[in-house]
N, C-alpha and C positions, 0 to 999 in steps of 0.2 A: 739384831744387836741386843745384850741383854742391859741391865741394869748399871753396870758396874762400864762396861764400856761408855754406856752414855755419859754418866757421870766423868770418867776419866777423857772424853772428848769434849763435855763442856767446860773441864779444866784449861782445857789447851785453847778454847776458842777465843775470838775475843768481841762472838757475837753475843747479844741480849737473851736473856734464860728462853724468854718469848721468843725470836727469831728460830735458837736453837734448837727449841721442844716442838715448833711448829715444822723443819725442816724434818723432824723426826719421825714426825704424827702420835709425840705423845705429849697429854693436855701440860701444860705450867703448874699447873697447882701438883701434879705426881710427881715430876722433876722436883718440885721443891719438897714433897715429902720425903724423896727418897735421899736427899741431900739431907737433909735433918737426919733422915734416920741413918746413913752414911758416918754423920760428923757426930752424933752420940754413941752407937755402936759398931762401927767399923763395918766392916764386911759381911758380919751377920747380920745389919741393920737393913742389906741391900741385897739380902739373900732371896730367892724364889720360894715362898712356903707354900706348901699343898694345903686345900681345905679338910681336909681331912686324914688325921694321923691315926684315928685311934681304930679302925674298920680294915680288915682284906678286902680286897674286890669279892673273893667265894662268899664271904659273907654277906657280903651289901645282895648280892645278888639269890641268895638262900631265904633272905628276908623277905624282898619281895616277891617269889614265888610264892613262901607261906603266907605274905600278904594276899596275894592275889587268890588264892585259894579257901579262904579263911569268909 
């Protein structure tokens, strides 16, 4: 279930954030972040971001060979 679901199934519930995030197996305290970040930026607030934008994989992986080599 990603983010956005959750959130729109805790809409509809009319169980406690706690009840609901624990039926889910995710903690309270990220359901509430992600609800904050939800009610300030919409849909990009509750978007999935990768750690890393600015690297290719050939690269990451270019690197550490001249690491390991070096």
């Amino acid at each position: 279930m990603n983010r956005l679901e959750l959130l729109y199934g805790y809409q509809k519930t009319e169980s406690g954030l706690k009840v609901y995030a624990d039926m889910h197996h995710v903690n309270q305290n990220t359901m509430t972040r992600w609800i904050r970040q939800f009610l300030l930026h919409g849909l990009a607030g509750v978007r999935h971001r990768s750690l890393n934008h600015r690297y290719l994989l050939n690269t990451k992986i270019e690197a550490v060979k001249e690491y390991q080599w070096a």
